[in-house]
C-alpha positions as CSV (number, residue, x, y, z in Angstrom):
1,X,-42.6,-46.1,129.5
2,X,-42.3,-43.5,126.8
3,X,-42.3,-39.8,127.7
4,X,-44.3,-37.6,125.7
5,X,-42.9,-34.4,127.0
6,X,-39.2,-35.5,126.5
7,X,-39.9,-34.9,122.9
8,X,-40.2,-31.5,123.2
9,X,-37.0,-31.1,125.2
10,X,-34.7,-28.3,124.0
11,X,-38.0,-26.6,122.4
12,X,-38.7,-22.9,122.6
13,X,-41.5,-22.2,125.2
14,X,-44.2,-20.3,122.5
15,X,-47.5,-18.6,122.6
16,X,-50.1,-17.0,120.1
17,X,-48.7,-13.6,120.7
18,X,-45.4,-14.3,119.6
19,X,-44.8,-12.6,116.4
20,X,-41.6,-14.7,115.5
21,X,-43.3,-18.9,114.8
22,X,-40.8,-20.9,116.9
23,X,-42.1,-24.2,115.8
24,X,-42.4,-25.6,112.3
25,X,-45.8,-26.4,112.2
26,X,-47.1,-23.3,113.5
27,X,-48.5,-25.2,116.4
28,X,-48.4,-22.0,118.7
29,X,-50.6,-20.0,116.4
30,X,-52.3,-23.0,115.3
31,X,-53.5,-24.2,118.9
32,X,-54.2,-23.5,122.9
33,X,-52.3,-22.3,125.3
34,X,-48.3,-21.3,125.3
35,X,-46.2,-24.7,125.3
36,X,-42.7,-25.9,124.0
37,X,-44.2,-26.3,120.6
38,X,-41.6,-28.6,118.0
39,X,-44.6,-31.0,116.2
40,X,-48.2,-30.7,117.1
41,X,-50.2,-32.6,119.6
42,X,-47.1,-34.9,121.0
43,X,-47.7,-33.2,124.1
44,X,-50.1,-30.4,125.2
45,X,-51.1,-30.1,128.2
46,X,-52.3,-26.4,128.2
47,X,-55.1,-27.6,126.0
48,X,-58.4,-27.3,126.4
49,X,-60.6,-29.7,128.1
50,X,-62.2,-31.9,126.4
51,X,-65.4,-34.2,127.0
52,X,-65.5,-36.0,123.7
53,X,-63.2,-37.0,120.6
54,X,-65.1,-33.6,118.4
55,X,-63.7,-31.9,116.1
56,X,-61.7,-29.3,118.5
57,X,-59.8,-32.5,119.8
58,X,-56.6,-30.8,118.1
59,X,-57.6,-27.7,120.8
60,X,-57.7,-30.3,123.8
61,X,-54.9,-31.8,126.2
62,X,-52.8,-34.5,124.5
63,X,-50.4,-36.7,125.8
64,X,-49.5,-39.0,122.3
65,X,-48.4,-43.0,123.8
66,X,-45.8,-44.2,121.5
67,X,-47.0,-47.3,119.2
68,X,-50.7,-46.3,120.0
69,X,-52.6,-43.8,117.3
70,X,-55.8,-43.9,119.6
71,X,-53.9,-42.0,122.2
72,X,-54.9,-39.4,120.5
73,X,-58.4,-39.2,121.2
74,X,-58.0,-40.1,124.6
75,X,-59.6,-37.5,127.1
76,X,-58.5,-36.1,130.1
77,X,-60.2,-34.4,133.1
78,X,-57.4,-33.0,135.2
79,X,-53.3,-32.8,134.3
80,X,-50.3,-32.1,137.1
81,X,-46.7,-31.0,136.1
82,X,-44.5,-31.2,138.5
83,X,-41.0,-29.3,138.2
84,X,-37.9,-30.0,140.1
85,X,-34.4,-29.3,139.7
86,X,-32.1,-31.4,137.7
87,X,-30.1,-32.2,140.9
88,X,-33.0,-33.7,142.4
89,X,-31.2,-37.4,143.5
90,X,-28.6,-35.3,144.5
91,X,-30.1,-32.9,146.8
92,X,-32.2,-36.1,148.4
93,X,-29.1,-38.3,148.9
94,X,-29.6,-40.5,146.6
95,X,-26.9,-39.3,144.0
96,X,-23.1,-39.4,145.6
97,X,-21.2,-36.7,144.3
């Protein structure tokens, strides 16, 4: 499946407060919550929550599906991310060295 995050890979983690724009679009002034900002609303998930598709949908949690627009105006009531280290298989035996 596609990964919405992966996008934003190699992105500079940016907030509101920074005085220097990291992104392009602005997003980090623009929107909620700190994130690794390149284009807006690929992924969010510092956003607010949401109940309905309103106007501050742009405000809430997005995770964009590739090949579907309506993604976008999907709601969610809880998000997870989970962080582990890149030598995950590794450390768990599955990876051989």
């Amino acid at each position: 499946g596609y990964d919405a995050l992966s996008y934003h890979n190699h992105a500079k983690f940016t907030t509101k407060s920074w005085k220097e724009v990291r992104d392009g679009d602005s997003c980090s002034i623009r929107l909620s919550g700190g994130w690794w900002f390149k284009r807006c609303n690929e992924a969010n998930l510092n956003g607010y929550h949401s109940t309905s598709n309103s106007s501050i949908r742009a405000f809430s949690i997005t995770w964009h599906i590739e090949g579907n627009i309506e993604s976008y105006y999907y709601t969610y009531h809880k998000v997870e991310m989970k962080i582990r280290d890149a030598d995950f298989g590794f450390c768990t035996g599955s990876l051989k060295s």
